[in-house]
N, C-alpha and C positions, 0 to 999 in steps of 0.2 A: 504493500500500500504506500500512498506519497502521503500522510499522515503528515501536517503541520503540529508545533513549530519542527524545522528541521531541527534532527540531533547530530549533533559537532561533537564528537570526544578529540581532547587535545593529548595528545603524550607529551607529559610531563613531569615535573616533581616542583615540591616547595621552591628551590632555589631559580627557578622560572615563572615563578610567578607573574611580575612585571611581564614578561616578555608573551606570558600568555593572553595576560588581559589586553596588552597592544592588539595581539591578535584580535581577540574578539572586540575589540574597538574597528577595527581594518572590516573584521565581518558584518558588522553590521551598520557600518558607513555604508557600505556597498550594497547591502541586503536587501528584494523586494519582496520578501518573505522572512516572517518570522522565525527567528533562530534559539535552539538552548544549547551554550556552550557548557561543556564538560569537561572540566579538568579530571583526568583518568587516575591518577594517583588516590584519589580523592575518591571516586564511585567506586574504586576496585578496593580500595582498604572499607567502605563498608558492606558490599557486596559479595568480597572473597575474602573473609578474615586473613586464609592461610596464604596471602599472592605471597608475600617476603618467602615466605619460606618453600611455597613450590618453587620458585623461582634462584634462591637461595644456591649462591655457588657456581652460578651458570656462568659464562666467559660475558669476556665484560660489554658491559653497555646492555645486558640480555634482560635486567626488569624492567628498565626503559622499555626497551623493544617490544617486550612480548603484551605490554599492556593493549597495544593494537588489536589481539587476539581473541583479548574476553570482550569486545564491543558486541557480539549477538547473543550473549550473556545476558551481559547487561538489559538488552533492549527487547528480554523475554522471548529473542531469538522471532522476534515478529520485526516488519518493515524494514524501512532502510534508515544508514546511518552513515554521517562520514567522518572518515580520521585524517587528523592533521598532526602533524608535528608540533610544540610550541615556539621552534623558531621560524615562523613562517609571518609571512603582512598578505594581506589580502589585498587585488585593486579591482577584483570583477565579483557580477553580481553571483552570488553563493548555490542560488536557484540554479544556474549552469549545468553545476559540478550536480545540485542533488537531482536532480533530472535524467543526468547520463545514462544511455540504456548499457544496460549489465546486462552481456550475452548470455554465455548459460554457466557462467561458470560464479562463485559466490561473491565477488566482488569486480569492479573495474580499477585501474591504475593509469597510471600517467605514463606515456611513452616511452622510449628508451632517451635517455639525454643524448643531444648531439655535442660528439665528441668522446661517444665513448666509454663513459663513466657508467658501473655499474648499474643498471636497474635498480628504481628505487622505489619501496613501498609506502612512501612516508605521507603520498596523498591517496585515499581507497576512497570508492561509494560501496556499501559493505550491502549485499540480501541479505537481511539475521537472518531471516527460515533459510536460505541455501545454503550461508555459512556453516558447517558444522563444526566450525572451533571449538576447540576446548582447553586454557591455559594449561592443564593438569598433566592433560595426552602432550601437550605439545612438549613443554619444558620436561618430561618423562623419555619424549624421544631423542628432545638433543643431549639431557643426560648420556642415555644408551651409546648415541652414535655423532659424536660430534658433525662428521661430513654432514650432516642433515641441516644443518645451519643453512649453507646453500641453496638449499632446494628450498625450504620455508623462508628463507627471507629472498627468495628468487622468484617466491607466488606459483610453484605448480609444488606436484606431486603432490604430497601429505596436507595441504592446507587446499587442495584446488587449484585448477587452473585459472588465475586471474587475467582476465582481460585488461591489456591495455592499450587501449585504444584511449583514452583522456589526453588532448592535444600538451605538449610541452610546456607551454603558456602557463596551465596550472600546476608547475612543481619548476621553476626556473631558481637555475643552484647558481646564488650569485650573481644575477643578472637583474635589469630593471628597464623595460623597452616601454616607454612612453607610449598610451594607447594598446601596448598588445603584453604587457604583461599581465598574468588576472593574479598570481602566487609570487613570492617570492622567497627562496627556504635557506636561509643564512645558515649553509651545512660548514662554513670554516671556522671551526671552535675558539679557535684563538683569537678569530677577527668579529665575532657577533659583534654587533652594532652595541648593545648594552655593555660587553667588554673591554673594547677598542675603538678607539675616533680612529684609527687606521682605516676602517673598513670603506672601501670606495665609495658605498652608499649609504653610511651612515646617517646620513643627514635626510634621507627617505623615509628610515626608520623614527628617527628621533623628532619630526614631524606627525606621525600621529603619537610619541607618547606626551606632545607639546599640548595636541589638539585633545587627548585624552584626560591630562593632568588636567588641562584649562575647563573642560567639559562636567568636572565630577567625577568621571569612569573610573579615575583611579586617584586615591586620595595620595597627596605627596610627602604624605609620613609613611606609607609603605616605600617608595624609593629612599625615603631617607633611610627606614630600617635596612632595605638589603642591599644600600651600598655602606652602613655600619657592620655588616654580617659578610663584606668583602666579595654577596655574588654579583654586583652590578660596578664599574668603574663613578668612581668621583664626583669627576670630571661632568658627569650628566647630572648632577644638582645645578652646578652652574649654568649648564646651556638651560635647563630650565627658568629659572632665576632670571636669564638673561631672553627667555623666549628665542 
């Protein structure tokens, strides 16, 4: 079913905070349809007491990752749902992406990057009913068998053949094309925009969390807190400060 509002789960944890709510600032600037954003650290530690510990030991970066998995879980394994990344901005309208038809396999993905770079799973429109995920089987299989990382975060075999057909536009690594970007997914860890004023596009970024501080969306004693707790750089009180 296309069941309003859409459901948005973001992968993330506490220390992305800010950078999630940019997001869902980004989302629903853009939105012409009602959205509920979900921070996943958050629905899956109520909904899966035991996620830490299924997941518990797996190589690294793997509780992040696998929170993408219990999304038809969560959504009572009914309708559709889309997962984002929490370092992502949004410039196109969200209804796009939740609209996209999913052939017959449980979710759609975003294209292969041009130039090369791995396939990446970091944007899905998920079927809960086709989904048959289950955190429990999954993190149990890459226990077992490591090589299976591959194939699960490759979108076939043991999770389904995911379609990807989602034009590039919604998952661009790095990049920011006036009019034809709709995503943009700050995957350089060192240079995220909340990190580093290095980042080429910083100032894309730091533009809606201008527009978001000034709005309300986000109160500026949560930036003051997580750049006291050292996840966010300094340096972005000031640009605020100075708009």
């Amino acid at each position: 079913g296309m069941q309003l509002p859409v459901q948005i789960y973001v992968g993330t944890q506490a220390e992305q905070e800010v950078a999630t709510r940019v997001l869902e600032y980004s989302i629903r600037r853009h939105a012409s349809v009602s959205v509920n954003v979900v921070p996943l650290h958050l629905a899956i530690s109520q909904a899966i007491p035991a996620y830490e510990e299924i997941v518990a030991g797996l190589a690294q970066g793997t509780p992040f990752s696998l929170q993408r998995f219990a999304i038809p879980e969560l959504m009572g394994r009914q309708g559709r749902a889309i997962y984002l990344d929490s370092d992502m901005q949004v410039f196109g309208d969200i209804r796009e992406l939740w609209s996209w038809p999913i052939a017959d396999g449980p979710a759609a993905a975003v294209q292969p990057t041009p130039g090369g770079r791995a396939p990446q799973l970091s944007v899905l429109v998920i079927d809960c009913e086709r989904a048959k995920w289950d955190v429990r089987e999954i993190a149990a299989r890459l226990r077992a068998d490591p090589a299976a990382y591959s194939e699960v975060f490759g979108g076939q075999g043991y999770v389904g053949d995911i379609d990807r057909t989602i034009p590039y536009c919604w998952n661009s690594l790095e990049l920011y094309e006036k009019n034809v970007t709709r995503l943009v997914h700050y995957t350089n860890m060192r240079h995220q925009p909340w990190l580093s004023w290095r980042n080429p596009i910083a100032e894309i970024w730091c533009a809606d969390l201008i527009e978001a501080v000034d709005s309300g969306c986000i109160p500026i004693e949560v930036v003051e807190d997580h750049v006291a707790r050292g996840w966010m750089r300094p340096s972005l009180l000031s640009q605020l400060r100075q708009r």
